[in-house]
C-alpha positions in Angstrom: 21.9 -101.9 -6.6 18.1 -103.1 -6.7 16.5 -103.3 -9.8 12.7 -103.6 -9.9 10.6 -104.7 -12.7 7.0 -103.3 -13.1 5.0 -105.9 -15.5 1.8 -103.4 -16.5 -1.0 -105.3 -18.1 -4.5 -104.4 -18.1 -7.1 -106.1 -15.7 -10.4 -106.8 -15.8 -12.9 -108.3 -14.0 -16.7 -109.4 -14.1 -19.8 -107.4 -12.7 -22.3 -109.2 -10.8 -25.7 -107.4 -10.4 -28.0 -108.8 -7.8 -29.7 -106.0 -7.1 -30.1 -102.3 -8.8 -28.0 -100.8 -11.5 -29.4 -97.7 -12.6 -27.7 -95.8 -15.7 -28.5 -92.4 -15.2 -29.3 -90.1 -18.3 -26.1 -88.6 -20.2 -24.2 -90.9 -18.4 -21.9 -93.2 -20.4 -21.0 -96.9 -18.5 -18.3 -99.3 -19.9 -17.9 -103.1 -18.7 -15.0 -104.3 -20.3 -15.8 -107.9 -19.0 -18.5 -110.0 -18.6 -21.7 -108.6 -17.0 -24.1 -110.7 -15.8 -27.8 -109.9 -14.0 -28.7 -112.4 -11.8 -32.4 -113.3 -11.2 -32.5 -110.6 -8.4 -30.8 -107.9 -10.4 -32.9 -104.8 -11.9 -31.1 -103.2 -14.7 -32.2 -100.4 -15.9 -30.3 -97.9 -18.7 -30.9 -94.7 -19.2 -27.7 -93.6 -20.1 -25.2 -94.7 -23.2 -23.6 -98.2 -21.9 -20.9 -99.9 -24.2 -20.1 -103.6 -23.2 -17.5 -105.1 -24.6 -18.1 -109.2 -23.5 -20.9 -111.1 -22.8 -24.1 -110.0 -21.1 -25.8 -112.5 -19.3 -29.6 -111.2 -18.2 -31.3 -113.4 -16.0 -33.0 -110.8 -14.1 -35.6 -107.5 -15.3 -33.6 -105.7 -18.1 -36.0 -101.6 -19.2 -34.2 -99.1 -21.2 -36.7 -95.9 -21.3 -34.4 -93.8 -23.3 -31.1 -95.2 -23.0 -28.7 -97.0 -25.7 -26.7 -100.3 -25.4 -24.0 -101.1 -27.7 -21.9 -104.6 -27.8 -18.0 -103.5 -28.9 -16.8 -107.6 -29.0 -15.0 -108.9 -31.7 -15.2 -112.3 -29.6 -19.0 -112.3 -29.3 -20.6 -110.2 -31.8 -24.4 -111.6 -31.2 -26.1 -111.4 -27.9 
C-alpha cells in the first residue's frame, strides 16, 4: 500500500519588467507579489491592474486611461 501526501499551498513569485508591459484596455492584471520596473522597463496601464505587494518603479511608469489599485494589508502606502 503507498500512500502519498499532496501539501497544496499557494505560490507566488516576483515580476521583473525590463522591458515593455503593456495593459491593454478592459483588461484586468493581478501581481500577487512584488513587481518591480527596472530602469529599462516601460510600463504602461491601460487596463484595471490590482497589486497586491510592493511596486518598485525605477523605469517610465504612463497610465492614459487605466486604473491601479494596491490590495496590501502589509504595505498600504506606495
Amino acid at each position: 500500500m503507498c500512500l502519498f501526501f499532496v501539501c497544496v499551498s499557494p505560490l507566488f513569485s516576483q515580476i521583473v519588467n525590463e522591458g515593455i508591459i503593456k495593459i491593454m484596455p478592459s483588461t484586468f492584471v493581478y501581481f500577487g507579489d512584488e513587481y518591480t520596473n527596472k530602469n529599462s522597463g516601460i510600463h504602461n496601464n491601460e487596463g484595471d491592474l490590482n497589486l497586491n505587494s510592493n511596486f518598485i518603479n525605477n523605469g517610465l511608469t504612463t497610465a492614459a486611461a487605466g486604473i491601479t489599485r494596491f490590495n496590501s494589508a502589509i504595505n498600504s502606502i506606495q
